[in-house]
N, CA, C and O atoms as a CHARMM CRD file, in Angstrom:
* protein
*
  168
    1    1 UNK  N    -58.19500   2.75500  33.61000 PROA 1      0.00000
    2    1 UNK  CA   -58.38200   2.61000  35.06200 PROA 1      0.00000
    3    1 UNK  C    -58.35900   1.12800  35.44600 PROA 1      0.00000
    4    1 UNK  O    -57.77000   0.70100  36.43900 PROA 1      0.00000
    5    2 UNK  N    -59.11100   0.31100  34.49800 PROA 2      0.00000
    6    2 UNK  CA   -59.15500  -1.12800  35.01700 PROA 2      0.00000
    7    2 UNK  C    -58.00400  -1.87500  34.58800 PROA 2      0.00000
    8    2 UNK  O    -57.74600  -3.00600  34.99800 PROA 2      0.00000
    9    3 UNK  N    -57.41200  -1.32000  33.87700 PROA 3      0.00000
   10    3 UNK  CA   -56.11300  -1.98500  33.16400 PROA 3      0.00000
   11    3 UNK  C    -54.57800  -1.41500  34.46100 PROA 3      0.00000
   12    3 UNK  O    -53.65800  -2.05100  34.97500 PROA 3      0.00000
   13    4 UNK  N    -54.87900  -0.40100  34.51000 PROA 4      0.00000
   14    4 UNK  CA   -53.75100  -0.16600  35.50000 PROA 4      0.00000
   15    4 UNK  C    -54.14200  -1.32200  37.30400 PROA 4      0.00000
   16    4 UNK  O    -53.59800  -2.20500  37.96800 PROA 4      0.00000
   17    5 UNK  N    -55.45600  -0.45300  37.31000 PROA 5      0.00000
   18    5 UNK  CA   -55.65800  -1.66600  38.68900 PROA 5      0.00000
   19    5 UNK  C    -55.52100  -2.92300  38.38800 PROA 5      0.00000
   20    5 UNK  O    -55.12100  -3.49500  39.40200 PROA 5      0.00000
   21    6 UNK  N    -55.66100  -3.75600  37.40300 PROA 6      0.00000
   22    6 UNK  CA   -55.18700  -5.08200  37.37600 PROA 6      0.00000
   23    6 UNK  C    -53.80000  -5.58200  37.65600 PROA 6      0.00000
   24    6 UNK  O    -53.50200  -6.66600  38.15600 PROA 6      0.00000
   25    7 UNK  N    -52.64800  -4.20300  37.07800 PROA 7      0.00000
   26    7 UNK  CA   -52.04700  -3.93600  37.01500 PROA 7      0.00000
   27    7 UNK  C    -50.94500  -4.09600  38.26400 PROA 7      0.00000
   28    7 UNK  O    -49.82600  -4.60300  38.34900 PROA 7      0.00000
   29    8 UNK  N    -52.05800  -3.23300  39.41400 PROA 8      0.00000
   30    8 UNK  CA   -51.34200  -2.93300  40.57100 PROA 8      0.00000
   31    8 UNK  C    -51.22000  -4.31500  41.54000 PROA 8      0.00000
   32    8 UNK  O    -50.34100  -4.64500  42.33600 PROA 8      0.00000
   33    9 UNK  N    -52.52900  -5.00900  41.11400 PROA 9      0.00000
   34    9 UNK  CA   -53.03900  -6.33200  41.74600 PROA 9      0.00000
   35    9 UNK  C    -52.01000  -7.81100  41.40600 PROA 9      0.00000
   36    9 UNK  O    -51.94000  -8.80200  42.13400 PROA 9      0.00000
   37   10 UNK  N    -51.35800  -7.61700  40.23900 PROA 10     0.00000
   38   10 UNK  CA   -50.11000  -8.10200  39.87100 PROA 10     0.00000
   39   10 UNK  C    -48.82300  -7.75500  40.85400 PROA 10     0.00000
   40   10 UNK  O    -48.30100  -8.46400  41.71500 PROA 10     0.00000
   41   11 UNK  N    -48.56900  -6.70600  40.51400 PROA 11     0.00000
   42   11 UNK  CA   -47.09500  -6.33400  41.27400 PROA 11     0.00000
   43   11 UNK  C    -47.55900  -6.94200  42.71800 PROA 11     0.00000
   44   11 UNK  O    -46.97900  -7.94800  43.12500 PROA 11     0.00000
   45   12 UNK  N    -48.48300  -6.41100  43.41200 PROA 12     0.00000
   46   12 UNK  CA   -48.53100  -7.03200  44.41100 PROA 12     0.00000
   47   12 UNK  C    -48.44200  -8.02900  45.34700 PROA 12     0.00000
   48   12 UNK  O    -48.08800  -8.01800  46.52600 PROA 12     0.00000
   49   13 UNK  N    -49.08400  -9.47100  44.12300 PROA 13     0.00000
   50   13 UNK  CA   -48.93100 -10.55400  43.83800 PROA 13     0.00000
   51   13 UNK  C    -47.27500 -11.12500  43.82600 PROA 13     0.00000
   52   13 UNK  O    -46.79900 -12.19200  44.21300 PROA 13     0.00000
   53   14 UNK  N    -46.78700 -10.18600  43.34300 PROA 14     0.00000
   54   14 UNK  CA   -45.54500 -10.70000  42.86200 PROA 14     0.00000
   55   14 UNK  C    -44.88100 -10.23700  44.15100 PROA 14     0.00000
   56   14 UNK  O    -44.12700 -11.10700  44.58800 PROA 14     0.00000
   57   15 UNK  N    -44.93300  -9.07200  44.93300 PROA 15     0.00000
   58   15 UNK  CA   -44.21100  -8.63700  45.72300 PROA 15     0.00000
   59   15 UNK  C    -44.64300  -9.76800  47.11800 PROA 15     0.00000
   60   15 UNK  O    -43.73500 -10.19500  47.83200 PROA 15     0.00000
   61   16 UNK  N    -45.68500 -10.05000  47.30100 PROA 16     0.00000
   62   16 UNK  CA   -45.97600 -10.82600  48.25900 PROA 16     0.00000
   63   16 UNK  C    -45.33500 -12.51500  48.57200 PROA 16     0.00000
   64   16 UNK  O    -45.02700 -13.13100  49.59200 PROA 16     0.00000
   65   17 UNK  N    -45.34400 -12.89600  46.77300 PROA 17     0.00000
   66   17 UNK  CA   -44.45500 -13.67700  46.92600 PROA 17     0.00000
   67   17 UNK  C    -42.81100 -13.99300  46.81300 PROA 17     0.00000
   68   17 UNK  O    -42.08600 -14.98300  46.91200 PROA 17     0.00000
   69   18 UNK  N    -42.64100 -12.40800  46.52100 PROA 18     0.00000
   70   18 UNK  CA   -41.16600 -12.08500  46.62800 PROA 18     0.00000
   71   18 UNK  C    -40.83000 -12.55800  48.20500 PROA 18     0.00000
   72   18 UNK  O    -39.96700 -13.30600  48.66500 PROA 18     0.00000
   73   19 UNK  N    -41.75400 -11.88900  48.73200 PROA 19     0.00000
   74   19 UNK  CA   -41.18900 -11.28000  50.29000 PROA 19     0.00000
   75   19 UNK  C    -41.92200 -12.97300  51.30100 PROA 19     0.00000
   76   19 UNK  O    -41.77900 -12.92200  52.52200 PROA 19     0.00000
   77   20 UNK  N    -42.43700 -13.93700  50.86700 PROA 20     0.00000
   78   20 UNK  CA   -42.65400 -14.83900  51.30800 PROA 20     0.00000
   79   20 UNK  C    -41.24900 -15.41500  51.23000 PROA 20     0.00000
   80   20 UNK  O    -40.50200 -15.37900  52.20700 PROA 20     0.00000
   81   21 UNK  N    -40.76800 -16.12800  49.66600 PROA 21     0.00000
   82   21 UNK  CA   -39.71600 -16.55800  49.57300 PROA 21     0.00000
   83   21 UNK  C    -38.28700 -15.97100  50.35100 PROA 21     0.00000
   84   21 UNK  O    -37.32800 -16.65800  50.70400 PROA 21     0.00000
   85   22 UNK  N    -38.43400 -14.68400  50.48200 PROA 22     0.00000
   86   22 UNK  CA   -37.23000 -14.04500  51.03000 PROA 22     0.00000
   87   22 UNK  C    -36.95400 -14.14500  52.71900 PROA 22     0.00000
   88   22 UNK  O    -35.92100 -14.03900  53.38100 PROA 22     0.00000
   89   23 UNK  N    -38.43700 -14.41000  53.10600 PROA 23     0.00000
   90   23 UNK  CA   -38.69200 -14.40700  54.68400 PROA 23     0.00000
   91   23 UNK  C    -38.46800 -16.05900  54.73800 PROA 23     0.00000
   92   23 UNK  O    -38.55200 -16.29700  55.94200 PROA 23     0.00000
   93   24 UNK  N    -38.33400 -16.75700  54.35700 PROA 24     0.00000
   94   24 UNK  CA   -38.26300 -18.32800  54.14300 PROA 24     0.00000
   95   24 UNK  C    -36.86100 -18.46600  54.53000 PROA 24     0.00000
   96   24 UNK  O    -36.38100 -18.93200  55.56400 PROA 24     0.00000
   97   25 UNK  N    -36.08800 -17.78100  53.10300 PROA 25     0.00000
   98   25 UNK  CA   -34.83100 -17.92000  53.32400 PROA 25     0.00000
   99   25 UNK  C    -33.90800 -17.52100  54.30200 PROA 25     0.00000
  100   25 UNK  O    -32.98500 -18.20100  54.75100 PROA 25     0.00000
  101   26 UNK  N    -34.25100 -16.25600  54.63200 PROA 26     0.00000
  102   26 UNK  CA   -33.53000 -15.58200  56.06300 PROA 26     0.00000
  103   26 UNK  C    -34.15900 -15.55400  57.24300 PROA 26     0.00000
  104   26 UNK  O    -33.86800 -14.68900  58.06900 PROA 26     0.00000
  105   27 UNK  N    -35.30300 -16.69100  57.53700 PROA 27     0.00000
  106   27 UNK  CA   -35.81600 -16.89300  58.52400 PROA 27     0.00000
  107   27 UNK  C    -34.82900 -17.33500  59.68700 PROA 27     0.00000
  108   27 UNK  O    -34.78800 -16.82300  60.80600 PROA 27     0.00000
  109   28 UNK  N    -34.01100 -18.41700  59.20400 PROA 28     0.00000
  110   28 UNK  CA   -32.80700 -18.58300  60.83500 PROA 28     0.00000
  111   28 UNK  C    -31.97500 -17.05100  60.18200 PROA 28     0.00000
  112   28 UNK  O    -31.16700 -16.66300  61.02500 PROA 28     0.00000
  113   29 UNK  N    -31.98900 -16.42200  59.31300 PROA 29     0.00000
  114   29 UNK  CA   -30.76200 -15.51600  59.29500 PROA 29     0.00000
  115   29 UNK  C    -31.65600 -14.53100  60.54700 PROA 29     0.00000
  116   29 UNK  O    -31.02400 -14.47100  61.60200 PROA 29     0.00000
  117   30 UNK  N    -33.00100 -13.77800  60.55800 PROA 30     0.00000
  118   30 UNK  CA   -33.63200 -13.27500  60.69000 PROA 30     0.00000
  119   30 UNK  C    -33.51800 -13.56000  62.57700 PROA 30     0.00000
  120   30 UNK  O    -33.37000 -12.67200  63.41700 PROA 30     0.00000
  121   31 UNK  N    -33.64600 -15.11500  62.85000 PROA 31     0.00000
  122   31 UNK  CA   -33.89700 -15.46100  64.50500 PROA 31     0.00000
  123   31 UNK  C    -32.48300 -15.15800  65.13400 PROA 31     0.00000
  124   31 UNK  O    -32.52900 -14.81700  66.31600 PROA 31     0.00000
  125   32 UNK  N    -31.18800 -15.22300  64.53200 PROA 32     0.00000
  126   32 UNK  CA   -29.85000 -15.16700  64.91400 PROA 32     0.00000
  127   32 UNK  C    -30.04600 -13.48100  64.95400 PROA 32     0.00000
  128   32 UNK  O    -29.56200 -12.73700  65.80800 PROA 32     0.00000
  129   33 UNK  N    -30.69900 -13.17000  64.05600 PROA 33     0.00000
  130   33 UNK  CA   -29.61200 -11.38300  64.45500 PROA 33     0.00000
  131   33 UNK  C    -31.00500 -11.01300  65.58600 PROA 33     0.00000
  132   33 UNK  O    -30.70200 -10.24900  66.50300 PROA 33     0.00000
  133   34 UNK  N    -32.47500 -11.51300  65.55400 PROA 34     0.00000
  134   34 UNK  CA   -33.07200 -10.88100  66.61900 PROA 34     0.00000
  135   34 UNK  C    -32.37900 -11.50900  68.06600 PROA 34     0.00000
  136   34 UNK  O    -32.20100 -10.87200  69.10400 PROA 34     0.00000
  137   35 UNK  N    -32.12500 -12.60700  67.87300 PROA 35     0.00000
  138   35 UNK  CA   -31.65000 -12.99600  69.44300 PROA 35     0.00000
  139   35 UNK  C    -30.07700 -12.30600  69.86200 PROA 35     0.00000
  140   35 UNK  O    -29.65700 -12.21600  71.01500 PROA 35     0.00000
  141   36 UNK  N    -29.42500 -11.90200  68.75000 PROA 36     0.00000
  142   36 UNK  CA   -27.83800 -11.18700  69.07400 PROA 36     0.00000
  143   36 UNK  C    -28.37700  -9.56200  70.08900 PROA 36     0.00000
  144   36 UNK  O    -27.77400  -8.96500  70.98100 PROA 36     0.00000
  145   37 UNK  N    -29.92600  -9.25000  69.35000 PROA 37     0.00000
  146   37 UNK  CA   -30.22900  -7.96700  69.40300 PROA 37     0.00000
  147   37 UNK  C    -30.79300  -7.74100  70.79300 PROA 37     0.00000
  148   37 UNK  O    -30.66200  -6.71900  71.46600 PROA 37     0.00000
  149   38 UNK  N    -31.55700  -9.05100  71.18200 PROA 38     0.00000
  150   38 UNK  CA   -31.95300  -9.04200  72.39800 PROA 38     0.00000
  151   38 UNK  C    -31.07700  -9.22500  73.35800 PROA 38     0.00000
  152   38 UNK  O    -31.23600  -8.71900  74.46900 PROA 38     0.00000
  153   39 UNK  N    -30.16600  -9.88600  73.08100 PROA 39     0.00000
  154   39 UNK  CA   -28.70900 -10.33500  74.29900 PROA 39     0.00000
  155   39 UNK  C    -28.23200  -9.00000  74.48100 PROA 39     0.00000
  156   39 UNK  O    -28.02200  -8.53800  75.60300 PROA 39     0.00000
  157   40 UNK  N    -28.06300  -8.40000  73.48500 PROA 40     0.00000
  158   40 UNK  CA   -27.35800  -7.04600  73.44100 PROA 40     0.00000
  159   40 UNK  C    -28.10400  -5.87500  74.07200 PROA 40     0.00000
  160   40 UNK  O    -27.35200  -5.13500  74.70600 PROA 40     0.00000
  161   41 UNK  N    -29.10800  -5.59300  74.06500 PROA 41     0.00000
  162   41 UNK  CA   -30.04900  -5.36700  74.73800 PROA 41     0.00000
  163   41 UNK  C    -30.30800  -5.18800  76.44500 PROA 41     0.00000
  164   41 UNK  O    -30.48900  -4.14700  77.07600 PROA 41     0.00000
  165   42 UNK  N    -30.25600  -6.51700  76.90200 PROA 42     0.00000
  166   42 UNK  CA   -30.68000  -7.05500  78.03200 PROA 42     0.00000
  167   42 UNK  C    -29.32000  -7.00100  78.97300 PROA 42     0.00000
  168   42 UNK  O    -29.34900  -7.43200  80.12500 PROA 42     0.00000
């Protein structure tokens, strides 16, 4: 039980800083397609 929850507390770790680095990188990719979405939109 304590070995798997340590477990889960890892991946997590890892996924959080997956998804930091990934939001970093496609942050202008990320502002270009919300502002295409809003023009398109409006």
């Amino acid at each position: 039980m304590d070995h798997q929850d340590n477990n889960a507390k890892e991946a997590t770790i890892a996924q959080e800083k997956f998804l930091m680095v990934h939001l970093k990188s496609s942050n202008l990719e990320a502002h270009r397609t919300m502002t295409m979405f809003i023009s398109f939109r409006s």
